[in-house]
C-alpha positions as CSV (number, residue, x, y, z in Angstrom):
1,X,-45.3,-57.4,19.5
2,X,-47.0,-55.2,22.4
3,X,-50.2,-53.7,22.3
4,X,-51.1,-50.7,24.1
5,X,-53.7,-50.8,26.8
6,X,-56.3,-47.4,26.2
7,X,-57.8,-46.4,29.6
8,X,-61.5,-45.5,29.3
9,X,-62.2,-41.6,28.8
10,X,-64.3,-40.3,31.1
11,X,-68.1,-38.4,29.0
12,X,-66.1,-35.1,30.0
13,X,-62.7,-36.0,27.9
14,X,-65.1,-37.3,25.5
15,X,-67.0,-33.9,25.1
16,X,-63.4,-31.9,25.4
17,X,-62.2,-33.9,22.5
18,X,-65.5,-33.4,20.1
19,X,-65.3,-29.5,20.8
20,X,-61.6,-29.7,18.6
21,X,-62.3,-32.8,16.2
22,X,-62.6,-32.4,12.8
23,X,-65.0,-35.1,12.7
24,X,-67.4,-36.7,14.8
25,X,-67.0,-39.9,17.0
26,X,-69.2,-42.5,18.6
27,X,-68.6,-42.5,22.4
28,X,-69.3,-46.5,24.0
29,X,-68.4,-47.4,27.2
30,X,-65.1,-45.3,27.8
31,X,-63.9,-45.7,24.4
32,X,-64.1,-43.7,21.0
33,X,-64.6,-44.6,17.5
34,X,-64.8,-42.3,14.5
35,X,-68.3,-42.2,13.2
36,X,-68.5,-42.5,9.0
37,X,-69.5,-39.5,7.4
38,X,-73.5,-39.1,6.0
39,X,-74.8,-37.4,2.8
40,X,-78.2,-36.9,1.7
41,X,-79.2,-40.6,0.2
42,X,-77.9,-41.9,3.5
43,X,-80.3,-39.4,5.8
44,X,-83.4,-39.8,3.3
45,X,-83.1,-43.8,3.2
46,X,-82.7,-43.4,7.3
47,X,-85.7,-40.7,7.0
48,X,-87.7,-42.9,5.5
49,X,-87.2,-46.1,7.5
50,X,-87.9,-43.8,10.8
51,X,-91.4,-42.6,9.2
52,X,-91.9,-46.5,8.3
53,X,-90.9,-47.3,12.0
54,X,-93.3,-44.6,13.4
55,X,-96.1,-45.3,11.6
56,X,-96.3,-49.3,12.5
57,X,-95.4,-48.6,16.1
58,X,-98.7,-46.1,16.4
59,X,-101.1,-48.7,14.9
């Protein structure tokens, strides 16, 4: 079995490709990985531990 070699993308093929996706992707180090989809709970539980996070770091 052979397994194909991906050469990095360069930020600008990155970008390029995100303008015509029908979802969103995570961009590390020359590769790309689809992102999983949010809903609400998921932005108020990460809401919520940002205000937590704020408020201990500013005493």
């Amino acid at each position: 079995m052979q397994v194909a070699m991906l050469r990095p993308l360069s930020v600008k093929e990155y970008l390029e490709g995100e303008e015509r996706a029908d979802i969103r992707h995570e961009y590390v180090a020359g590769q790309v990985y689809a992102m999983a989809g949010a809903n609400l709970r998921h932005n108020q539980i990460a809401g919520n531990l940002y205000g937590l996070l704020w408020q201990k770091t500013r005493g």
